[in-house]
N, C-alpha and C positions, 0 to 999 in steps of 0.2 A: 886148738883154736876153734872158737865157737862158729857157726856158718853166716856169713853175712848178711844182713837186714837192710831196710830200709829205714831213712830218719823217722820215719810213725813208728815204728818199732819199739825206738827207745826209750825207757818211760824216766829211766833219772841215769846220772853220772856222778861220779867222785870223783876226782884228782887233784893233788897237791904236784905242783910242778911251771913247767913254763907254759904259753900257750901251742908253743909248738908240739910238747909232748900232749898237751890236750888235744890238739888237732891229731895227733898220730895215734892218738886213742880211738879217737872217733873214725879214723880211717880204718883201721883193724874191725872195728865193727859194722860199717856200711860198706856199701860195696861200690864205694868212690872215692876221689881221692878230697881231702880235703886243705884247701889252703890258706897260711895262717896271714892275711894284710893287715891284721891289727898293729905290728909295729910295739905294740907291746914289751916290756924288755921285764926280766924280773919272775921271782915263780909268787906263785898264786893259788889259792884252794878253791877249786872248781867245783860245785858242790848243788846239785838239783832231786829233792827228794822226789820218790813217785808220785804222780797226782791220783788221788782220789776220786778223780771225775772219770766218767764212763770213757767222754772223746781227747785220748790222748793231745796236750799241748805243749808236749815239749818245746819246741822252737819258739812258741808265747814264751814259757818258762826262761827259756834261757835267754831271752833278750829282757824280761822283765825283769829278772832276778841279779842275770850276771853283763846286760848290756851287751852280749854280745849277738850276732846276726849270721845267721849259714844263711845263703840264696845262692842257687845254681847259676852258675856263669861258666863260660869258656874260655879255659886257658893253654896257653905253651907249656905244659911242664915237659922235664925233660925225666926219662923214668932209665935204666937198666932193667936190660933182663938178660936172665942165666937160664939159658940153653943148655940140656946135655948133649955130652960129644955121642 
């Protein structure tokens, strides 16, 4: 598993799937959690190539291209964790 970045990081993504597996994609790769309120139902090809420009735009990209919006907020997630004995 690669080490966790920050969203400037990211320069493009692929996935075919739901938005939930998109979001738990992008949570594997940042190092927070991401949560899915689109309400969305159905899978989808998620699909943003690398930009060519110097200053990385992903989050422009992916709301220009695929409509969708990452902004930090704070929530109640409820999470597990496994402790050894």
């Amino acid at each position: 598993m690669p080490k966790a970045s920050s969203i400037s990081a990211i320069r493009s993504i692929s996935v075919e799937g739901t938005t939930d597996e998109f979001c738990q994609l992008l949570e594997r790769r940042l190092d927070r959690p991401i949560v899915n309120e689109t309400n969305l139902k159905g899978e989808f090809e998620f699909h943003i190539e690398p930009s060519q420009a110097e200053k990385n735009n992903f989050l422009d990209r992916l709301r220009d291209e695929l409509g969708l919006v990452i902004a930090p907020a704070q929530r109640n997630i409820e999470i597990l964790v496994f402790d050894p004995r």
